[in-house]
N, C-alpha and C positions, 0 to 999 in steps of 0.2 A: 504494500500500500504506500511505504513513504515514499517510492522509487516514482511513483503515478504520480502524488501530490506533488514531490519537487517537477515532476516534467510540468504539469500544469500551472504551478507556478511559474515557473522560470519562461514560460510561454504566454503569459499574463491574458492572453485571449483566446479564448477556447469556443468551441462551437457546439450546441444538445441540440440533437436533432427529434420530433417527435413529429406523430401524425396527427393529424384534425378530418375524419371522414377519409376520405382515401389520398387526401394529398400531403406531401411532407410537409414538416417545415422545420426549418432552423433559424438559431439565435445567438448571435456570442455572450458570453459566459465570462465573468472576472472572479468569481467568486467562489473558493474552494478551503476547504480547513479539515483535521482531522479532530472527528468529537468521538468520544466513547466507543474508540476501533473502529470507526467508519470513516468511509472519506464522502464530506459533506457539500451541498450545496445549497443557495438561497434562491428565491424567488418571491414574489409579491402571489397571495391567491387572487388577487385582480386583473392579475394577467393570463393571456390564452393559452401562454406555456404551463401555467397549475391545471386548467380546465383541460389540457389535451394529455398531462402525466396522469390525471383521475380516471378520463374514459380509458385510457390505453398506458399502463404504467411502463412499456416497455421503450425505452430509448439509446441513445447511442452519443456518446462524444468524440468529438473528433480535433485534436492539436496539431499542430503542426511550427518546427523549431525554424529558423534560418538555414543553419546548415543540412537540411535534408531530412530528420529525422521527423516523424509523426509516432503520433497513438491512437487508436480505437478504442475507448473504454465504453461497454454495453452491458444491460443489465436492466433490473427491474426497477422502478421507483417506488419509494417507501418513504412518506413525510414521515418525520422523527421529531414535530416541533415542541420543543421545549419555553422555558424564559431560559433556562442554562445555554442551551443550545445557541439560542439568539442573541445573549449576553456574550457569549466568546467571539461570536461571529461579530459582535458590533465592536467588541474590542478591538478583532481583528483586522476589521476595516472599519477605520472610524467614518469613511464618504457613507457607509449603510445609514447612518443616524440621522443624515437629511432625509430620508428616503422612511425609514422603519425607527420602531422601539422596542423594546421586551413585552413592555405592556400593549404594545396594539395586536390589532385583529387578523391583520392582512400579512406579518412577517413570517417565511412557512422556509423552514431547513429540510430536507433531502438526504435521500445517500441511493447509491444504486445496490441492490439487491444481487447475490449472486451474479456480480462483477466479474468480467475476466475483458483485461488487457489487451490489446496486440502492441507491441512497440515494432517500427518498421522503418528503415533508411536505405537511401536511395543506392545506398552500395549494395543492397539485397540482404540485408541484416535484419533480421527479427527475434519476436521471444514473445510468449506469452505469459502472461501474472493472471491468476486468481485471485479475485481481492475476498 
C-alpha cells in the first residue's frame, strides 16, 4: 500500500474513472492518505462522482509519472466516513477546509475494496500489489 500512496502522491494528479448508465466518466483526483490500513480518498456527496461510486461501486485509477511510469489501481468503493477520518484528511490538506468540515454533511472519505495495483513503464516493466 505505501508503495501506491507514494506513487500517487509524488504524481499529485491522479484520475477515478466511474460509470453513470453506460457511459464513463472520469475526474482528476489530489487527494489521497492512508487511514486505519486503507488507502483513502475524499469527495463531496454532492457531486456525480458519490452518486455514480453508490449505483456502481466499482472503479478504476489511473497515474501517470513524467518519466514513463503509470499505475492502474481498481477495486470496489466503500465510504469509511468518519469525523477521525475527515479530521486527518483536513489536516492533511488544509485547501479541504474551504471546501468541507468534520462537522458537515457532504464530506464523504473512500478506500477501494479488494484493490490490486498494476505499476507499468514504458521500458515494458511491471508488477502487481494487492492492497
Amino acid at each position: 500500500m505505501n508503495e501506491v500512496l507514494t506513487f500517487l502522491q509524488d504524481c499529485g494528479t491522479f484520475f477515478i474513472s466511474t460509470v453513470e448508465g453506460n457511459q464513463p466518466k472520469v475526474r482528476p483526483f489530489g487527494f489521497v492518505m492512508e487511514h486505519n490500513g486503507k488507502l483513502c480518498f475524499a469527495t463531496s456527496n454532492q457531486k456525480p462522482v458519490y452518486a455514480q461510486l453508490k449505483a456502481n461501486p466499482n472503479t478504476e485509477i489511473c497515474a501517470a509519472t513524467k518519466d514513463g511510469r503509470w499505475l492502474r489501481l481498481s477495486g470496489k468503493t466503500v465510504f469509511c466516513t468518519t469525523k477521525e477520518a475527515k479530521a486527518q484528511a483536513l489536516e492533511l490538506m488544509p485547501m479541504l477546509k474551504h471546501m468541507y468540515s468534520v462537522d458537515d454533511e457532504i464530506f464523504e472519505i473512500f478506500y477501494l475494496e479488494n484493490g490490486i495495483a498494476n505499476f507499468y513503464s514504458m521500458s515494458g516493466e511491471n508488477k502487481t500489489v494487492t492492497l
